[in-house]
Backbone bond lengths (Angstrom), bond angles and torsions (degrees), N, CA, C in turn:
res aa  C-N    CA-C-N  psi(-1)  N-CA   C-N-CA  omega(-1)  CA-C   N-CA-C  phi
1 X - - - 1.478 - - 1.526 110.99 -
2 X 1.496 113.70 -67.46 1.431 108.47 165.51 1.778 131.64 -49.35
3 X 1.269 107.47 -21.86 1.331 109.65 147.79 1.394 134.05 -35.62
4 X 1.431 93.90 -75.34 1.260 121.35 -166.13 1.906 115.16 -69.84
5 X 1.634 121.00 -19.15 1.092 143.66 165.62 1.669 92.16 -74.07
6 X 1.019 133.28 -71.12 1.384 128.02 -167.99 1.398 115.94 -50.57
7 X 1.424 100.25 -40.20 2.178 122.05 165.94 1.540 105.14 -28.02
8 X 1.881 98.03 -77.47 1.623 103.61 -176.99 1.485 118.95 -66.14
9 X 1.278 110.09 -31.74 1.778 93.59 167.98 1.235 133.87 -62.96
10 X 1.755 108.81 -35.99 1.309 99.71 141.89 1.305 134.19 -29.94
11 X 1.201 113.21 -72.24 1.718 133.65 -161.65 1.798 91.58 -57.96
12 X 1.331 121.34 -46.87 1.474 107.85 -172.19 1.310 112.64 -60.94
13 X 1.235 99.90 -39.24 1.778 111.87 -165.39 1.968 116.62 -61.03
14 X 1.339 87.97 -21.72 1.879 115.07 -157.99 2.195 75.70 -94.48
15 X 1.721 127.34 -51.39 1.190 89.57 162.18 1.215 160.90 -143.24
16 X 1.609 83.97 64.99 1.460 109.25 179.19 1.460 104.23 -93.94
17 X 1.271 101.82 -25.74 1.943 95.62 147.03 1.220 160.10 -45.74
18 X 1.625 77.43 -43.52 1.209 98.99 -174.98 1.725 106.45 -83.83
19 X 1.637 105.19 -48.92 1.411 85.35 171.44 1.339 127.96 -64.99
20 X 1.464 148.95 -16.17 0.896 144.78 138.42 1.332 139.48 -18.53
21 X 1.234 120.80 -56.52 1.317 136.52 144.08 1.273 112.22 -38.06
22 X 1.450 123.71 -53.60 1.443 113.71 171.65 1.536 133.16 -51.34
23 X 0.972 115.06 -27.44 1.412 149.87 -176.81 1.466 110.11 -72.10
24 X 1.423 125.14 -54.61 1.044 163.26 176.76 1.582 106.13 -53.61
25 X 1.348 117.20 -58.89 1.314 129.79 176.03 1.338 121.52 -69.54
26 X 1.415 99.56 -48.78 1.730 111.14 160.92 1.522 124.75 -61.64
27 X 1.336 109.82 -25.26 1.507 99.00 178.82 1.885 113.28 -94.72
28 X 1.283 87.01 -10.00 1.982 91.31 -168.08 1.945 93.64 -101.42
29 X 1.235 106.55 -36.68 1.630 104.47 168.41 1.596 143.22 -69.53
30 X 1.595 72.38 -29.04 1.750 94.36 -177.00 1.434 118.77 -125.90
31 X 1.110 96.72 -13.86 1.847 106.29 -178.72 1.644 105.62 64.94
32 X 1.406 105.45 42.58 1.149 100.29 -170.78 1.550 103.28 -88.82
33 X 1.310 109.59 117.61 1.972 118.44 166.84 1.365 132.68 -28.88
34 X 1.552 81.47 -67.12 1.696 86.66 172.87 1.694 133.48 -58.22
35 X 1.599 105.18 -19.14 1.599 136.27 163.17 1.243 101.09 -42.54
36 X 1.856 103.27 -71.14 1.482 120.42 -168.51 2.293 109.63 -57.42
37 X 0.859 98.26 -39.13 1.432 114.80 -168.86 2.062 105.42 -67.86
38 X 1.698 92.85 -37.55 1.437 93.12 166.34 1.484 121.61 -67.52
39 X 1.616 128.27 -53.62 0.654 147.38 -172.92 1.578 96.67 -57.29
40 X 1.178 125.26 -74.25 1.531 133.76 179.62 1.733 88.45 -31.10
41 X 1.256 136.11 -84.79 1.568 129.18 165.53 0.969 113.20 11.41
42 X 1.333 110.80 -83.42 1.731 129.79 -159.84 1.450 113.03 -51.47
43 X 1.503 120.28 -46.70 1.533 125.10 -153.11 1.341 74.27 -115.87
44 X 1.485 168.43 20.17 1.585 144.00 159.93 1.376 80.75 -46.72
45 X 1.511 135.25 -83.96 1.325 140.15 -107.63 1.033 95.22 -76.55
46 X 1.857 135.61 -18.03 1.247 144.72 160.35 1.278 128.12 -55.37
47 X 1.080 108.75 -45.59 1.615 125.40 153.39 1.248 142.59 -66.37
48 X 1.461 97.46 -16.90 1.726 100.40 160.62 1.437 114.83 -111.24
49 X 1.700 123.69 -9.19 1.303 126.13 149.19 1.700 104.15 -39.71
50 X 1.185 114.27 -70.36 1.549 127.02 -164.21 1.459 118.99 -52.13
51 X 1.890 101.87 -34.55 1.847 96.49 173.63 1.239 101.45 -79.48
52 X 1.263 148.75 -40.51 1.048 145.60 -140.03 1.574 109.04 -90.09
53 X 1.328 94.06 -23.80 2.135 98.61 168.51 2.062 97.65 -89.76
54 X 0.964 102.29 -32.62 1.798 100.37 178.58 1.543 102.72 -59.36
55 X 1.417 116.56 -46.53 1.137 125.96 -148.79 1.907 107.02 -82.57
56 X 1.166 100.80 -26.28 1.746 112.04 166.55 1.308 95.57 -71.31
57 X 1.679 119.39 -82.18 1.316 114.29 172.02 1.676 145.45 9.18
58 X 1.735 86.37 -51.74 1.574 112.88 -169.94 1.457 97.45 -104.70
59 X 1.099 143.13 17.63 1.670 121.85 -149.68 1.914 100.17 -66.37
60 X 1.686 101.32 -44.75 1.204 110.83 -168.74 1.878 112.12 -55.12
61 X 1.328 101.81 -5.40 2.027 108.96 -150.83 1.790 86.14 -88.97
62 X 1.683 118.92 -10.53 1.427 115.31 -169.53 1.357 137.94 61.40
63 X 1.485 101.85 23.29 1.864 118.14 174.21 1.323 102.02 -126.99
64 X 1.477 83.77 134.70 1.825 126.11 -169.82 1.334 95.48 -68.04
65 X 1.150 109.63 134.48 1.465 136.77 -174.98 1.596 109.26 -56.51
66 X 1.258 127.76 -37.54 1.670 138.84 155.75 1.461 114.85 -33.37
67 X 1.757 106.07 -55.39 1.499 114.51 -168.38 2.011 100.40 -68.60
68 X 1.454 101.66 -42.89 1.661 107.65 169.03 1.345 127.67 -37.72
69 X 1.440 112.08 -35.08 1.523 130.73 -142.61 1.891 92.09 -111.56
70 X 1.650 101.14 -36.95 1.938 92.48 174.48 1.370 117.70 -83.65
71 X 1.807 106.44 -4.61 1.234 112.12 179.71 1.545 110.56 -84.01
72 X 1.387 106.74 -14.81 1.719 123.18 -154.44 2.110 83.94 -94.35
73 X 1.273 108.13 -48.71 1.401 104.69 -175.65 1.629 119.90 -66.51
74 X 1.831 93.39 -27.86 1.992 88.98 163.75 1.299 131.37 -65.90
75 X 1.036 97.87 -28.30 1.581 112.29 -177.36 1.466 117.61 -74.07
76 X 1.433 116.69 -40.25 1.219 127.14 167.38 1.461 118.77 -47.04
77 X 1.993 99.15 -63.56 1.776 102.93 171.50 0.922 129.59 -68.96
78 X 1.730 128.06 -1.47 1.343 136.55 135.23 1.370 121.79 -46.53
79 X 0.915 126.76 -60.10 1.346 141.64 -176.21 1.668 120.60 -62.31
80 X 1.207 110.63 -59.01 1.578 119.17 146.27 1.798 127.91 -40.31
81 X 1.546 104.73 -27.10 1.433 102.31 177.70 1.352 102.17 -97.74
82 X 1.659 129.01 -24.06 1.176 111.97 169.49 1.583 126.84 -107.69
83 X 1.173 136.26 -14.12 1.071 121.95 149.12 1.419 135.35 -25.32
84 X 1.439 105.58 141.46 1.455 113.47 -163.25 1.755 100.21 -141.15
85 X 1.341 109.00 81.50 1.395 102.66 -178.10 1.377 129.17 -56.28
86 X 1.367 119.79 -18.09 1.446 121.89 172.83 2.119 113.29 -58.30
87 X 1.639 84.38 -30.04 1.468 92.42 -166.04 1.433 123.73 -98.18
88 X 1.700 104.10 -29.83 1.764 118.87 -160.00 1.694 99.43 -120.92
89 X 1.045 122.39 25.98 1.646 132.00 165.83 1.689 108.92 55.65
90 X 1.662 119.45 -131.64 0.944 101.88 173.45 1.689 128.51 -101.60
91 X 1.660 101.52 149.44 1.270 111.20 -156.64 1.623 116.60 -59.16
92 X 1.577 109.50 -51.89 1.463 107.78 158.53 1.508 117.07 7.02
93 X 1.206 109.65 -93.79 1.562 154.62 -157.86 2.024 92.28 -50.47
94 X 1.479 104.06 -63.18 1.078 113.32 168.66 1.204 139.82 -52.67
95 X 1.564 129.87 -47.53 1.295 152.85 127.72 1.755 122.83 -20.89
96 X 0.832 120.52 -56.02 1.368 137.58 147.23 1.860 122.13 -36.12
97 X 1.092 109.72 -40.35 1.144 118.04 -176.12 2.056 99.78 -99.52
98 X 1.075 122.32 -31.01 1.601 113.17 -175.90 1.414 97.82 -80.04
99 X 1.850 131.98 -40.98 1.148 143.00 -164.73 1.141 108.21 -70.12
100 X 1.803 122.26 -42.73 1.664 114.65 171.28 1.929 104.27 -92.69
101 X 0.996 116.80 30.53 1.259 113.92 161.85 1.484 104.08 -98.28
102 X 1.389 108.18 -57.22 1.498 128.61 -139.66 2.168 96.00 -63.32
103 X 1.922 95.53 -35.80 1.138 127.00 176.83 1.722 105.16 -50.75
104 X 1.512 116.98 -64.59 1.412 121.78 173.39 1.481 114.01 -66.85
105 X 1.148 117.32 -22.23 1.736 120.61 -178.35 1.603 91.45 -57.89
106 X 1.671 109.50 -71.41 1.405 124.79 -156.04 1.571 125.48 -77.79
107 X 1.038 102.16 8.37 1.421 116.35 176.48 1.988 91.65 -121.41
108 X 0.787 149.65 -59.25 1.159 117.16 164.51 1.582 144.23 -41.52
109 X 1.545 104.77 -21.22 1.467 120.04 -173.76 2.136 95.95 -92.60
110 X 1.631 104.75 -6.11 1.680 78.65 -175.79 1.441 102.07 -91.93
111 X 1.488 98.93 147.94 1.429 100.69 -174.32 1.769 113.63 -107.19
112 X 1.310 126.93 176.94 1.315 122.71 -174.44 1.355 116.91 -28.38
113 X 1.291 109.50 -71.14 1.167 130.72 -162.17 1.069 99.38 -61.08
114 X 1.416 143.36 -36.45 1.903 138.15 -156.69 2.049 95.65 -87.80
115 X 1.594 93.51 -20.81 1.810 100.09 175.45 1.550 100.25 -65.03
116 X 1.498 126.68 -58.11 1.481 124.05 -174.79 1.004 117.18 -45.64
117 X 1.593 118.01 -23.34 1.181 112.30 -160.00 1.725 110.41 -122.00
118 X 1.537 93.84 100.79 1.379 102.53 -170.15 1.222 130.46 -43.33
119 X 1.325 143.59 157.20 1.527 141.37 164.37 1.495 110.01 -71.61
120 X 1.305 111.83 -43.23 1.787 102.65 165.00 1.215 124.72 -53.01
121 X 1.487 113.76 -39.87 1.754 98.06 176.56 1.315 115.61 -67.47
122 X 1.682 125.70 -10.72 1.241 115.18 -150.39 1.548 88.55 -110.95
123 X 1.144 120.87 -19.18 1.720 121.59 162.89 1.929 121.16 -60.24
124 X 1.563 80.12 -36.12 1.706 89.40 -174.65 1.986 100.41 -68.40
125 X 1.317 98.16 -56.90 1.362 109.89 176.97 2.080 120.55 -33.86
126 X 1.579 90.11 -50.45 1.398 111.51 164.86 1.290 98.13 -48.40
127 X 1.124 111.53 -106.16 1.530 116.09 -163.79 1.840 123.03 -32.76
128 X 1.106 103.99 -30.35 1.665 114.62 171.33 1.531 107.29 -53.88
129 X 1.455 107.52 -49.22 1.089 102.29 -172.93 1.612 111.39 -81.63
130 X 1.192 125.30 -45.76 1.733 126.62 167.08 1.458 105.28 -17.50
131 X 1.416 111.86 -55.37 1.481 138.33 -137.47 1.443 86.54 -84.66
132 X 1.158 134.73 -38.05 1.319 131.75 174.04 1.216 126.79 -74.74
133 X 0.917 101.38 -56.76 1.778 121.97 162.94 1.283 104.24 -18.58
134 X 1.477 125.51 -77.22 1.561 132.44 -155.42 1.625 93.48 -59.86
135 X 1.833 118.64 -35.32 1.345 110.66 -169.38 1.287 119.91 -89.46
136 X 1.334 122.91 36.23 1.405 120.50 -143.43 1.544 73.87 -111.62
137 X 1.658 98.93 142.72 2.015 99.75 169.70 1.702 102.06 102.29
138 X 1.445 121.99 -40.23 1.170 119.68 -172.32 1.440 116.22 -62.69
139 X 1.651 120.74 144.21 1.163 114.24 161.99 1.729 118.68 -73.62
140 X 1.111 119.75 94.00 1.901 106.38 174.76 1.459 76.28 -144.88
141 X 1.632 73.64 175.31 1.697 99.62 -175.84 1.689 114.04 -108.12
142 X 1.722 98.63 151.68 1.659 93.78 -173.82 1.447 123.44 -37.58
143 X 1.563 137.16 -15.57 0.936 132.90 -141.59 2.071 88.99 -124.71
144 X 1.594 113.28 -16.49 1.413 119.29 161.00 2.095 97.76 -79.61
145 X 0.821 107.39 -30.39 1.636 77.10 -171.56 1.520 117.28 -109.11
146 X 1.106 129.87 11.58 0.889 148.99 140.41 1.778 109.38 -55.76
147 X 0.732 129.19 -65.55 1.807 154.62 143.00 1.726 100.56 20.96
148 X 1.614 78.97 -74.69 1.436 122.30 -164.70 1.305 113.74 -75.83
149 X 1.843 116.91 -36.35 1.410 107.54 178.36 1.471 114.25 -80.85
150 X 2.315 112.85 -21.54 1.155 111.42 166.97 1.511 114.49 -51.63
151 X 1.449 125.29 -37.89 1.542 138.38 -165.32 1.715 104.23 -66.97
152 X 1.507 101.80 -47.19 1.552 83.00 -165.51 2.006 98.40 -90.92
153 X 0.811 113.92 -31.30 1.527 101.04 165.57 1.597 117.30 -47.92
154 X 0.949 109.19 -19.84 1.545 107.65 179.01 1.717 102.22 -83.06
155 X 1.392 106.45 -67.51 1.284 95.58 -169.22 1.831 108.11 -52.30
156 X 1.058 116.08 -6.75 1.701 118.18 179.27 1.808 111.01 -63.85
157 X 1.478 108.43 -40.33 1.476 115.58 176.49 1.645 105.89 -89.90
158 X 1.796 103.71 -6.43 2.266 79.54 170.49 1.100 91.01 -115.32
159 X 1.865 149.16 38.50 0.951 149.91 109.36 1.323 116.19 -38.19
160 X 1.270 99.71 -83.62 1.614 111.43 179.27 1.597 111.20 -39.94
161 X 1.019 111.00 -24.51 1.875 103.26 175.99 1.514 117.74 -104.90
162 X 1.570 112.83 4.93 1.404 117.16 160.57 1.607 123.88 -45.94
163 X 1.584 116.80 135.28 1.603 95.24 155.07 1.500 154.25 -109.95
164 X 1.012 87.19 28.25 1.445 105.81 -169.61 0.938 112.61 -101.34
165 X 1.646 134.59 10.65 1.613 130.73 146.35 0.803 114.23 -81.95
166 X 1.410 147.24 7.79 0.948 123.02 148.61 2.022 120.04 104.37
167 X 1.157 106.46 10.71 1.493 124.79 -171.57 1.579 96.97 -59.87
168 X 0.942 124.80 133.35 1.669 142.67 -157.89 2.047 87.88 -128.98
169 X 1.053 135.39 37.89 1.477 144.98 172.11 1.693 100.67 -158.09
170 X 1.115 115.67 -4.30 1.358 122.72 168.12 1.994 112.02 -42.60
171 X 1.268 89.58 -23.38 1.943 91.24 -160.74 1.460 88.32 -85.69
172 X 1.660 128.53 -48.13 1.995 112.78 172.25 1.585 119.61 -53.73
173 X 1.343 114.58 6.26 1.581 108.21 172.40 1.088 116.64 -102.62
174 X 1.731 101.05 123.22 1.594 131.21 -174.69 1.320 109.34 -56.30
175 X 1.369 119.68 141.66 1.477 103.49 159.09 1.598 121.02 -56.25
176 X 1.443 121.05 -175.50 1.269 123.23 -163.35 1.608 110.05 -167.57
177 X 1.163 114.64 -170.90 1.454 112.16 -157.25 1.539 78.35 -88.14
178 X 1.315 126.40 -58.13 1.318 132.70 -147.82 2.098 100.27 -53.83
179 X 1.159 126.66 -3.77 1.562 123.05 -165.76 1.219 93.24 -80.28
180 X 1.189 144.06 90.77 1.535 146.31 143.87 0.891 119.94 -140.29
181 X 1.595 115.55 155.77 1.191 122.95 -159.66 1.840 124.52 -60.51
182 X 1.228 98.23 -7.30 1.629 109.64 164.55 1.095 131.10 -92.18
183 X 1.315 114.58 -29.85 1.468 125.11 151.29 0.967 122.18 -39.36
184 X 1.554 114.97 -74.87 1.788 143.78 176.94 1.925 93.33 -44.91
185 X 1.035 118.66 -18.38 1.694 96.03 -171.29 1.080 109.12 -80.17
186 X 1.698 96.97 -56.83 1.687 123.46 -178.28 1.529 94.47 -41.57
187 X 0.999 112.39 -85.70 1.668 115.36 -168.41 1.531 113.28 -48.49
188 X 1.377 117.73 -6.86 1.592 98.69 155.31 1.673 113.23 -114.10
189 X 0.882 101.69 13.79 1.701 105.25 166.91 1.809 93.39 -96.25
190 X 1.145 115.18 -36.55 1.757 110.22 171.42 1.517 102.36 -45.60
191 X 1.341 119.93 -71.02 1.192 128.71 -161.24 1.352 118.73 -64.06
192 X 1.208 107.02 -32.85 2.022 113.21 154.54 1.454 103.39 -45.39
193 X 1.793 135.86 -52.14 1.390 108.12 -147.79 0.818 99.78 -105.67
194 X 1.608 127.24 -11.18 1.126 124.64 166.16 1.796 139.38 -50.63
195 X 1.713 81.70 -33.63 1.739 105.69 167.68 1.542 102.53 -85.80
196 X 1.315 144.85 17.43 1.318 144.41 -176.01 1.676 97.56 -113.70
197 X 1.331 128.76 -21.36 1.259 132.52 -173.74 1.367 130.25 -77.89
198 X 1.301 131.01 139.59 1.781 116.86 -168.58 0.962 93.42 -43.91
199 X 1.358 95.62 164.00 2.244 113.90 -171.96 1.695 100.65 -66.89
200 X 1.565 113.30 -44.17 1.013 105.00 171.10 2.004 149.89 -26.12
201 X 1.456 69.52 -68.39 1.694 94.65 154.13 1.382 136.29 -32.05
202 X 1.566 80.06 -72.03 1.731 106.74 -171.68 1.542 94.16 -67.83
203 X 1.237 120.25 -32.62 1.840 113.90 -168.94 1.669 91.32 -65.69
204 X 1.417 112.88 -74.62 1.401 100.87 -173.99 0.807 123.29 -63.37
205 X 2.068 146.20 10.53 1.483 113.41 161.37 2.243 109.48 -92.65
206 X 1.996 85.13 -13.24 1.645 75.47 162.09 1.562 127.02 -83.06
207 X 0.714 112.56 1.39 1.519 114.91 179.54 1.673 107.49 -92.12
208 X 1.218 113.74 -49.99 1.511 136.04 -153.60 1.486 81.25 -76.45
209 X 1.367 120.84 -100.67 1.885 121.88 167.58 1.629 124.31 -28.91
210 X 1.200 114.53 -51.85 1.525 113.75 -172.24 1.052 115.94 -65.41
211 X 1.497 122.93 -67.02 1.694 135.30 -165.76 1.672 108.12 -115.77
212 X 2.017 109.42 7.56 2.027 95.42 154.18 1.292 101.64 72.57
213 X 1.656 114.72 9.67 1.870 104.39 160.85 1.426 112.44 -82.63
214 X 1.352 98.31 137.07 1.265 119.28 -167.81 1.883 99.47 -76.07
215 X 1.530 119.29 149.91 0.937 124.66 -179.83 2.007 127.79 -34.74
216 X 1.994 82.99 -59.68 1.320 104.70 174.37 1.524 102.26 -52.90
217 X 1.062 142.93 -52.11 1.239 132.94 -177.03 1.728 120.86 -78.54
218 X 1.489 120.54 -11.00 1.367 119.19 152.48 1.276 114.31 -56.16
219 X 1.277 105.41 -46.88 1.906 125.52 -167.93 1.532 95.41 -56.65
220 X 1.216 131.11 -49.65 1.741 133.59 -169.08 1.329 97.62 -64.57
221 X 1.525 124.88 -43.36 1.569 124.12 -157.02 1.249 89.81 -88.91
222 X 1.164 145.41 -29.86 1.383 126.38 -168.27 1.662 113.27 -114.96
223 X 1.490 97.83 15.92 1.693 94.65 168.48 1.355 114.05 82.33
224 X 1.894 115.07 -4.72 1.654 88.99 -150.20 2.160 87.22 -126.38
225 X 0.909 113.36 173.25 1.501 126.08 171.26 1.291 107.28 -30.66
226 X 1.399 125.59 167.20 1.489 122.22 151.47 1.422 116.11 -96.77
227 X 1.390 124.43 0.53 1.277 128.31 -172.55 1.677 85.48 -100.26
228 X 0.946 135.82 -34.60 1.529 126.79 -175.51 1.612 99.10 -85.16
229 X 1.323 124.20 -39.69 1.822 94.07 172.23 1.314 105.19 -64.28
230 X 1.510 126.08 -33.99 1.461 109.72 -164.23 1.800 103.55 -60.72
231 X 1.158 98.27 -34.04 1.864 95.36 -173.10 1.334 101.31 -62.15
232 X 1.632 137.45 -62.39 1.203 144.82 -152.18 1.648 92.45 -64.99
233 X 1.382 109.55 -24.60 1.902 96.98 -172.60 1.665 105.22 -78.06
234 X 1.250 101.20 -32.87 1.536 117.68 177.50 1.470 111.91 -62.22
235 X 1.318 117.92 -43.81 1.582 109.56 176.87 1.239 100.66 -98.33
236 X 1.132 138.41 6.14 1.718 123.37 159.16 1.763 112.96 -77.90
237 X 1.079 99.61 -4.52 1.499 94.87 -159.12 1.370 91.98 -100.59
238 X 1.531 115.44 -43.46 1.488 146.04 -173.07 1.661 89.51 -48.95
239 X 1.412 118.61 -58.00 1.498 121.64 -170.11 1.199 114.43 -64.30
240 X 1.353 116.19 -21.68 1.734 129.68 -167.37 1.147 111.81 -65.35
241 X 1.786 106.62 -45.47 1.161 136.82 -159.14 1.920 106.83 -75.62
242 X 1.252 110.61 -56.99 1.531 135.69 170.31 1.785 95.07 -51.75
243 X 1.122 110.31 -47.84 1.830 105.29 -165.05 1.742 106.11 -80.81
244 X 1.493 120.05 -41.99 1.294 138.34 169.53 1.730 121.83 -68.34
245 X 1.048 136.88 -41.24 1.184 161.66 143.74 1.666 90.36 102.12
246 X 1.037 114.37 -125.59 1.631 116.06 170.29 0.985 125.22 -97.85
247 X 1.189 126.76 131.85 1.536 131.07 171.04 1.813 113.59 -64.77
């Protein structure tokens, strides 16, 4: 039996390689996105292993574990755009080393003032504006979009408490008022329509909510503007809202 368990881990391991490699070829041959977007997949959990030991490390240096974690995701999509597997062996090893650089680069370059100024306000700010964006053109009245930006800011914090992204720091979260059984529904009827949404969408509100990538860095992984993820986050939320009605 223990054999035979050791057999298939082999066999998985031999091809999760292999697809990898596939991936690998497609994204450096073809520039294919969706390549890049897998790969970005694979090694997140590598990258937030890495802030999260920086981020103990640093406690005394006074940067929020968020600012660690977008520094941990630059480094990664650095690393992914330059790697050259024919040449630099395995990527791991490599990745690891640009991600805790990129980590010490960017925490030395923030200066006082970028410390005052939290990453939460500048997320909230983000999303305000997304949130507008999609509504921009509509006939409603100040008191409809206001409505609407209360609506999708909300669903922004029962994002963030979804589980199916996959948050690997999920186990330090306290319980909270919000754990009841009405909560827990809503937020998995969220996560139903959320998986009903162009892939597009749904990629950037898991990335953006789940794993704290910052727009500008959706925009690199997916090839496209940052003013166009901000819109697509804006009408994903916009749709959430229309499909969910009020909570």
């Amino acid at each position: 039996m223990k054999g035979s368990i050791k057999k298939n881990g082999l066999a998985i391991l031999r091809i999760q390689k292999w697809v990898e490699a596939i991936l690998w070829r497609k994204f450096i041959n073809e520039g294919d996105v969706g390549a890049k977007q897998a790969l970005f997949s694979i090694y997140q959990s590598l990258a937030r292993k890495i802030a999260k030991e920086q981020y103990f490390k640093r406690l005394r240096q006074n940067v929020e574990r968020i600012e660690i974690e977008q520094l941990a995701y630059e480094g990664l999509l650095e690393a992914i755009g330059k790697f050259d597997p024919r040449r630099s062996g395995h990527f791991k090893g490599y990745a690891r080393r640009r991600i805790a650089g990129n980590i010490a680069d960017g925490i030395a370059a923030i200066s006082e003032v970028n410390r005052q100024i939290r990453t939460r306000h500048k997320i909230e700010q983000e999303r305000l504006r997304s949130i507008s964006l999609a509504q921009k053109g509509q006939d409603e009245t100040a008191l409809e979009q206001l409505a609407k930006l209360a609506t999708g800011l909300a669903f922004g914090l029962m994002l963030e408490g979804t589980c199916f992204y996959g948050d690997d720091t999920e186990d330090e979260r306290q319980p909270n008022a919000y754990d009841s059984l009405v909560w827990k529904e809503a937020i998995q009827r969220l996560e139903t329509e959320v998986e009903k949404l162009p892939e597009k969408q749904a990629v950037i509100l898991k990335q953006y909510y789940g794993h704290g990538v910052k727009f500008s860095q959706i925009a690199e992984l997916m090839g496209l503007s940052k003013g166009r993820i901000s819109q697509l986050h804006g009408e994903a939320l916009q749709s959430l809202r229309k499909r969910l009605g009020r909570f």
